[in-house]
C-alpha positions in Angstrom: 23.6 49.9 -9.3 22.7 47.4 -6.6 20.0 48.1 -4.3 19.5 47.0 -0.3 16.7 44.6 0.6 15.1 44.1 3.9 18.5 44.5 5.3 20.2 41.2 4.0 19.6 40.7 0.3 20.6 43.4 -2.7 18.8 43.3 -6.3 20.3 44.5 -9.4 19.6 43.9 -12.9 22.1 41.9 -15.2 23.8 42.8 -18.3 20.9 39.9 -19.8 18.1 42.1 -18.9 16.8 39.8 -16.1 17.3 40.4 -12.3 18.9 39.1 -9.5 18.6 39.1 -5.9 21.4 37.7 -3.6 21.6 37.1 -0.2 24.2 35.9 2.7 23.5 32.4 4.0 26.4 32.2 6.5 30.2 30.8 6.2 31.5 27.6 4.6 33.9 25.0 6.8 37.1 27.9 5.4 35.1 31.3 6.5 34.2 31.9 3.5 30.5 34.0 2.8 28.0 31.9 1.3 25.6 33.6 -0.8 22.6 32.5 -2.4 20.9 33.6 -6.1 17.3 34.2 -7.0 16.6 34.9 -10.4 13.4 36.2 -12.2 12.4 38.6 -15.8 11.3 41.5 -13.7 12.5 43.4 -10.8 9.2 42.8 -8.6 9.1 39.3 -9.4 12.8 38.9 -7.9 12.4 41.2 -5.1 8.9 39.0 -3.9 11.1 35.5 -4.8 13.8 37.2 -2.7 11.9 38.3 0.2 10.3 34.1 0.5 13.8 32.9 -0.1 14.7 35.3 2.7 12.0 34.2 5.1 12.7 30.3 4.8 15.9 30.9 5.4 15.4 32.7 8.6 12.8 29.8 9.5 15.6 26.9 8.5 17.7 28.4 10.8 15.5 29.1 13.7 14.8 25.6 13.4 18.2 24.5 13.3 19.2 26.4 16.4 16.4 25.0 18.2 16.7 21.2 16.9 20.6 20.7 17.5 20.1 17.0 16.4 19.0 18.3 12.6 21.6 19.0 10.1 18.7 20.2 7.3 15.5 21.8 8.6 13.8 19.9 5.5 14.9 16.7 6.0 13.7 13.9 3.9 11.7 11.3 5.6 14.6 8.6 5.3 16.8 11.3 7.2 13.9 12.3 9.7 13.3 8.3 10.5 17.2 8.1 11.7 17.0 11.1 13.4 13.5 9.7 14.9 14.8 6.3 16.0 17.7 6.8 17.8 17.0 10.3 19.7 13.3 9.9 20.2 11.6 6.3 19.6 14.5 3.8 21.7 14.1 6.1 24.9 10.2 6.1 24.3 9.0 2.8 23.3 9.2 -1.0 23.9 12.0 -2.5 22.1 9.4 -5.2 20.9 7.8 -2.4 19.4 10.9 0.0 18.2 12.2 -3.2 16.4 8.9 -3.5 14.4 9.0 0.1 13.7 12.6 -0.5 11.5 11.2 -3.3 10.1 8.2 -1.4 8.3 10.2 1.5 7.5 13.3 -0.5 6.1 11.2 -2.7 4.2 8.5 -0.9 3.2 8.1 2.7 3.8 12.0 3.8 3.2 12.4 2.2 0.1 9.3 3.6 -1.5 8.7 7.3 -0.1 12.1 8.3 2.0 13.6 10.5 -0.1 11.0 12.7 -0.2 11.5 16.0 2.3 9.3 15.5 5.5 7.1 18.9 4.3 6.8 17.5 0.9 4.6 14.4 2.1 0.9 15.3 1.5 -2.2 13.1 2.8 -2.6 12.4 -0.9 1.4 11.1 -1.0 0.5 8.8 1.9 -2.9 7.4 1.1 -1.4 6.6 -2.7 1.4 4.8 -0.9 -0.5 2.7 1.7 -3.1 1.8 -1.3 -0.4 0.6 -3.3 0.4 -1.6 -0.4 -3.0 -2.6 0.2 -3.1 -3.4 -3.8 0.5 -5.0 -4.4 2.9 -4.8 -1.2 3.3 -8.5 -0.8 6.6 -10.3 -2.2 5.7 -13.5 -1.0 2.9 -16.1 -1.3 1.6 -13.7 -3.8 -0.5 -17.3 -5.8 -2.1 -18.2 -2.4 -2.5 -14.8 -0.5 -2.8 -12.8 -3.4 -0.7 -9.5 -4.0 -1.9 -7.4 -1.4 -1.1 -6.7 1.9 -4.0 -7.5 4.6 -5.6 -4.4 5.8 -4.2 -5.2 9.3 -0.1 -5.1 8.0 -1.4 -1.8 6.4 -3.0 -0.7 9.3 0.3 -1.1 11.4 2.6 0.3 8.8 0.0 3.5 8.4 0.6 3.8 12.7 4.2 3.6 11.7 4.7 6.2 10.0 2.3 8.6 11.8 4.2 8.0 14.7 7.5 9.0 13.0 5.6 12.3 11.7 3.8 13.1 14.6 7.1 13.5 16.4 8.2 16.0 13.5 5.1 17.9 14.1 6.0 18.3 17.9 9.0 19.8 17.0 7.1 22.1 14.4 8.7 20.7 11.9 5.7 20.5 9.3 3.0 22.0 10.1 0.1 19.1 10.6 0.8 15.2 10.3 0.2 13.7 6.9 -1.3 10.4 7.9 -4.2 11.8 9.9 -6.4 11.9 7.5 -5.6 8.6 5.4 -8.5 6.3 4.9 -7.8 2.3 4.7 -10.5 -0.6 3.8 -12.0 -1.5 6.9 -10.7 -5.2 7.8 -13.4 -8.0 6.9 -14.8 -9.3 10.5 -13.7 -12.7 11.3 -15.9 -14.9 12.8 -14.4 -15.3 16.2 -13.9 -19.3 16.9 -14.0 -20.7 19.8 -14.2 -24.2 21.8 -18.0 -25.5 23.0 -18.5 -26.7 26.3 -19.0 -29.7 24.9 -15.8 -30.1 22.9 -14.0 -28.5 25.7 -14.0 -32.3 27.9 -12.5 -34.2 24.2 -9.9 -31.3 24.5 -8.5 -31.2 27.7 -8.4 -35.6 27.9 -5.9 -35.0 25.0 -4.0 -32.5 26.6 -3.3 -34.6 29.2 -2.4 -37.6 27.3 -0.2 -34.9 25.7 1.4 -34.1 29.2 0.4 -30.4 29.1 -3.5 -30.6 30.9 -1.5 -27.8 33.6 -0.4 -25.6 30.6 -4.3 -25.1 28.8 -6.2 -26.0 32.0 -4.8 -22.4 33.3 -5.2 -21.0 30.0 -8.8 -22.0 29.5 -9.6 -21.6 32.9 -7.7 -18.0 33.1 -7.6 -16.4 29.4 -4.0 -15.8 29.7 -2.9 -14.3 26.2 0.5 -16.8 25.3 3.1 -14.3 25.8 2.0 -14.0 28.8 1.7 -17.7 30.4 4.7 -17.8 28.9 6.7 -16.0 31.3 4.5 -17.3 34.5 7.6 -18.0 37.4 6.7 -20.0 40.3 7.0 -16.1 42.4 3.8 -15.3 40.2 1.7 -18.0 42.3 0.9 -17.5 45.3 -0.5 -21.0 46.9 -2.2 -19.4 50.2 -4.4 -17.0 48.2 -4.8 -19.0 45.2 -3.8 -15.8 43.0 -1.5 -15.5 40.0 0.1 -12.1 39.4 0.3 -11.6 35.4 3.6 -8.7 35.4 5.5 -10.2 32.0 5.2 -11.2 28.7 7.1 -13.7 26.5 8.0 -11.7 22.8 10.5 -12.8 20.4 12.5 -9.3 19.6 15.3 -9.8 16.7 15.1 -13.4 16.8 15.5 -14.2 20.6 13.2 -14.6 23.0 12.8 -12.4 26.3 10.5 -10.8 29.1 9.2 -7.5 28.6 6.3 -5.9 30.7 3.1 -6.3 29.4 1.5 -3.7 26.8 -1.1 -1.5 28.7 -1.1 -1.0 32.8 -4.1 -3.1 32.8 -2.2 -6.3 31.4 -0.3 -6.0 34.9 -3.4 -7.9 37.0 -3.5 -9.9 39.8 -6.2 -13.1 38.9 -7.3 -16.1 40.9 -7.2 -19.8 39.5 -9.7 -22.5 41.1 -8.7 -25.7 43.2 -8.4 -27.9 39.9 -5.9 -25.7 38.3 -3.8 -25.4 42.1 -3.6 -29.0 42.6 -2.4 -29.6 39.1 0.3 -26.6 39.7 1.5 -28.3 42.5 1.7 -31.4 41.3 3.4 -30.3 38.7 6.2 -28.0 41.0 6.9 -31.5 42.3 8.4 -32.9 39.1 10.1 -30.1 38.6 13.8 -29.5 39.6 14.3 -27.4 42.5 16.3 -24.5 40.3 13.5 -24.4 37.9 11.8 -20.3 38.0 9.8 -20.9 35.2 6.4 -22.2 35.5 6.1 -24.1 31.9 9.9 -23.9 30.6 11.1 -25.2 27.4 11.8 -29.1 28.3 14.9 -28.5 26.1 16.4 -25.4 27.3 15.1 -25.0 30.0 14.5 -21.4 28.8 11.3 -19.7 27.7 9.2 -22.1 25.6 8.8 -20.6 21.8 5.1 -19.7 20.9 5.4 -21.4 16.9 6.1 -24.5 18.6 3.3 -23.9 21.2 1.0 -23.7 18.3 2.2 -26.4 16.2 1.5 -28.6 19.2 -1.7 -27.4 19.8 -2.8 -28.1 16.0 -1.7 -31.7 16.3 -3.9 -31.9 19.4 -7.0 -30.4 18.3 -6.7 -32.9 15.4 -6.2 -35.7 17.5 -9.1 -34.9 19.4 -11.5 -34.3 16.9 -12.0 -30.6 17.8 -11.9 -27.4 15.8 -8.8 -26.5 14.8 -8.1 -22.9 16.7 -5.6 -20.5 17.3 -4.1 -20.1 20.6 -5.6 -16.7 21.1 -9.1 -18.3 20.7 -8.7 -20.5 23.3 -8.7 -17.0 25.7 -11.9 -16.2 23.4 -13.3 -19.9 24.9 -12.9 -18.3 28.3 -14.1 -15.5 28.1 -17.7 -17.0 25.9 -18.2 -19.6 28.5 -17.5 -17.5 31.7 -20.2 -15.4 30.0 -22.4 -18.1 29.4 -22.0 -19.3 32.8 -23.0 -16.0 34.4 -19.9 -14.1 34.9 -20.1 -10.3 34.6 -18.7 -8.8 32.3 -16.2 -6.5 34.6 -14.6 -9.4 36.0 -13.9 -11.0 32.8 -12.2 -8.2 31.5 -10.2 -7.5 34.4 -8.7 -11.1 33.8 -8.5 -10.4 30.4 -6.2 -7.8 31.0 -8.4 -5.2 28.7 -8.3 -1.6 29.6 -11.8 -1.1 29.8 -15.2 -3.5 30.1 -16.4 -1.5 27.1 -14.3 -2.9 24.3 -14.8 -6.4 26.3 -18.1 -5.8 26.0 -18.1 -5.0 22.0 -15.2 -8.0 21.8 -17.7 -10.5 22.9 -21.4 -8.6 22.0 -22.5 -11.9 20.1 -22.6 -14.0 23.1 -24.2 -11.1 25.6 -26.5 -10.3 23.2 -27.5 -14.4 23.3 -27.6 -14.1 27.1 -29.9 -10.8 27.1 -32.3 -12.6 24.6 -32.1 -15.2 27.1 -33.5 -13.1 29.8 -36.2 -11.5 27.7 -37.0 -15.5 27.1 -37.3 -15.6 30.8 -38.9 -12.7 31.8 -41.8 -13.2 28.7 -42.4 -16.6 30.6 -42.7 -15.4 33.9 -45.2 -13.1 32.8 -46.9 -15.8 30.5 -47.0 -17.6 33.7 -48.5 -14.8 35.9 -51.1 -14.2 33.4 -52.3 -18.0 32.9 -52.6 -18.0 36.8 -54.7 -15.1 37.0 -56.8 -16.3 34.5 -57.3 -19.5 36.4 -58.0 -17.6 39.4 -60.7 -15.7 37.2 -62.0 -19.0 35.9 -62.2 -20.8 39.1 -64.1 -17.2 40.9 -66.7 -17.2 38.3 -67.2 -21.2 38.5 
């Protein structure tokens, strides 16, 4: 005879001698009851695997009533990435950096661990996964980089996919997020290169045989990062004040190139440019067609310049001039060494910098204020040198 449980599930022991528990799980697409089975050798066993089966079913569906963008409260993290993307991460994030979201997942993180259910993916699941990354994730120019990703790709596929499971643990859909506790190599420090003050003169003579001295003397005199030079209009500069308001950046986002704003509140700044770098924007307005917005457009499309060709040109430069060859980025590194070497505190430099505090500018560039601090201990240990060798004279020249 079949016996009530809690209310929504029965037990009763089958001809087989083992027993079964069933309870309601609500109506098919016809109105027809669904039911579902639990089966186990002993009557407590099935009544305790009964009661759970009971219980996660309540919590599915309180779930479900609460998230009406879910159609299964377990979803597996392929599923819960959709879901993610289009109702959460478009109306949330830059497109810039939604787009390179769907590029880790589709390539990398979907095709490995999505079909594992969101509360099935342990720290242990993740960390395995990244390592294998770390280890063997690269498909090309495996002979010359080797067959591992670099600790940085890693590092931005691990942010990834945290982001995606933090949002699932706002909705309390698992309990804690996964990735927290991940550990990755720590990335190998790269010496940071830069241009000397005396290669800086060789440099700039070549840009201008180049015709581009207006295009890096702004840059070295400024530290705009490229995007954002990129997507300088003549409305940025204001001529009276000598100021340049920095509001946009140049990113390339599925193949084409646009504006977007800049990454952090602090990018959006407001710097000033010296007489040199006026003049030569001036000048260089003057050649320019009236209808022209952009500062440096491309001389083909008249559009926004693309940043690989930027840096192709700048190689071929640097070679011609006999300098170091350099990333663009290190040329803002230049600036912000030698305004340090020249004196310039450190606030100011990271205000143009665009950083959001004059602490990481401060660990950015420790090498060179370090240099400059033993510089004033130099100074300081001579002045008292000095004071000390004229008190002894003085001593000297009283007992004479």
């Amino acid at each position: 005879m079949a016996k009530r449980n809690n209310g929504m599930g029965t037990l009763r022991k089958r001809k087989d001698g083992r027993w079964e528990g069933r309870f309601n799980v609500g109506v098919d697409e016809n109105g027809k009851k669904q039911v579902k089975y639990i089966l186990a050798k002993t009557k407590t066993e099935c009544n305790e695997k009964l009661e759970k089966a009971i219980k996660e079913y309540e919590e599915a569906q309180l779930i479900l009533n609460r998230c009406a963008f879910l159609n299964n409260a377990n979803p597996t993290l392929e599923e819960w990435y959709e879901i993610w993307m289009e109702s959460f991460c478009k109306a949330s994030v830059k497109e810039y950096t939604a787009n390179g979201y769907k590029q880790y997942f589709n390539a990398k993180i979907i095709p490995k661990i999505g079909n594992i259910n969101i509360k099935n993916l342990t720290t242990v699941v993740c960390q395995q996964f990244l390592m294998d990354l770390y280890q063997n994730g690269r498909i090309r120019n495996t002979k010359s980089k080797g067959s591992g990703l670099s600790v940085k790709t890693v590092k931005d596929i691990k942010i990834a996919l945290q982001t995606c499971l933090q949002k699932a643990v706002d909705e309390e859909l698992i309990p804690t997020n996964p990735c927290k506790k991940v550990q990755l190599p720590k990335d190998e420090l790269k010496e940071m290169q830069t241009l000397k003050a005396n290669e800086l003169a060789a440099f700039l003579q070549e840009t201008k045989d180049s015709g581009c001295y207006e295009f890096y003397l702004l840059e070295i005199t400024t530290g705009l990062r490229l995007g954002e030079i990129l997507a300088l209009t003549w409305d940025d500069l204001d001529m009276k004040n000598k100021t340049i308001s920095v509001n946009k950046q140049v990113q390339r986002i599925k193949s084409e190139l646009k504006a977007t704003t800049p990454k952090t509140a602090a990018s959006i700044r407001k710097i000033s440019i010296c007489d040199e770098c006026l003049n030569q924007l001036i000048i260089l307005r003057s050649r320019q067609r009236l209808n022209t917005k952009l500062i440096f457009p491309s001389p083909i499309t008249n559009g926004y310049r693309d940043p690989s060709s930027i840096t192709r040109k700048l190689h071929r430069m640097q070679k011609r001039a006999g300098v170091p060859q350099i990333r663009f980025h290190d040329l803002r590194h230049s600036f912000a060494t030698l305004s340090l070497e020249q004196g310039m505190d450190i606030k100011t430099i990271s205000h143009m910098l665009g950083h959001t505090d004059a602490g990481f500018t401060m660990n950015t560039y420790m090498h060179v204020t370090d240099s400059m601090q033993q510089t004033v201990a130099n100074a300081m240990g001579n002045l008292v040198a000095e004071k000390e060798n004229e008190k002894r004279i003085k001593i000297i020249h009283y007992t004479a």
